[in-house]
C-alpha positions, 0 to 999 in steps of 0.5 A: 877639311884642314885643322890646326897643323894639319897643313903637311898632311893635306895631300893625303887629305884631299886624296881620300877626300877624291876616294870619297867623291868617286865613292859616292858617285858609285855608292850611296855612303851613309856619312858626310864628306868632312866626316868621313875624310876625318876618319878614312885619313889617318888609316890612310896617311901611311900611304901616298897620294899614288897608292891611295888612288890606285886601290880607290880606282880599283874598288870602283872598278871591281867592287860591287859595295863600297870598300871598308877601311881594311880592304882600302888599306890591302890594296894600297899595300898591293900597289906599294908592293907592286902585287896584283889587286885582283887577288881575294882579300879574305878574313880569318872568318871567311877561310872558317867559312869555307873550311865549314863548306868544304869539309869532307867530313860533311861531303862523305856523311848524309847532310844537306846545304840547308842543314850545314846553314841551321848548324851555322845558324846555331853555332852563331846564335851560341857563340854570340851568346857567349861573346856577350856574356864575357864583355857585356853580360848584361846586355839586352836580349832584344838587342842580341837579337836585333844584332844577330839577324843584322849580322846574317842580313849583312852575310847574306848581302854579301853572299849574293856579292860574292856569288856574283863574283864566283859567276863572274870567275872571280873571288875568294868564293869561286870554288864554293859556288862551283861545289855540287849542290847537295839539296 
């Protein structure tokens, strides 16, 4: 777990090696140890063995997967500035999301949850398309499609996570959940 020079930051080491351990005995995670020290440390050196720990506790307390890095990292920047964990880490494209949720626009006009998820659907499927095409235009259309329907696997994972949560009177997405069924 320690290489050359690596002596000074051997705390944090073994703290996000401990992450690692209360981590796994939750989750299963898809990497080895040493593997996943040698990543997560770095990301994490900024912060003390006190802040690393709280915002571990904290995930496997209240997550119901494990954390990515940049929630990990969230949180321990709530503890260093003594702000509540409890508060929804949300993405720009969550807030995208909820915004398309929302929108009154579709609220006042005759359009079902089903067809706002096929708009969702198509307006993914396009703009991946073209995402593709300005980094990687030749990319394999099996791959794109492999990739895709990963991607909404992922989402529709999480969406359950989050569901959950929202029954739970917690999360970004309570008010979602709680919006009248329009189907």
């Amino acid at each position: 777990m320690l290489g050359d020079g690596e002596g000074l930051e051997s705390e944090i080491k073994f703290a996000v090696g401990a992450t690692f351990e209360k981590f796994a005995r939750k989750w299963d995670l898809p990497m080895e140890k040493l593997r996943w020290v040698d990543i997560w440390a770095p990301l994490l050196s900024r912060f003390t063995v006190t802040e690393i720990n709280a915002a571990a506790d904290y995930c496997v307390k209240e997550f119901r997967r494990p954390p990515v890095p940049v929630e990990l990292i969230e949180l321990a920047t709530r503890v260093r500035l003594e702000k509540p964990l409890s508060e929804p880490i949300v993405s720009k494209i969550e807030r995208m999301a909820f915004l398309i949720l929302s929108s009154q626009e579709f609220a006042t006009v005759d359009v079902s949850n089903s067809e706002i998820a096929d708009a969702c659907l198509i307006a993914a499927a396009i703009a991946q398309l073209k995402a593709y095409q300005e980094t990687l235009p030749d990319i394999d259309p099996d791959y794109l499609l492999t990739e895709l329907s990963g991607r909404a696997r992922m989402f529709a994972t999480e969406a359950a996570n989050w569901k959950r949560d929202a029954h739970d009177g917690k999360g970004y997405w309570v008010d979602a959940f709680m919006l009248s069924p329009k189907d």
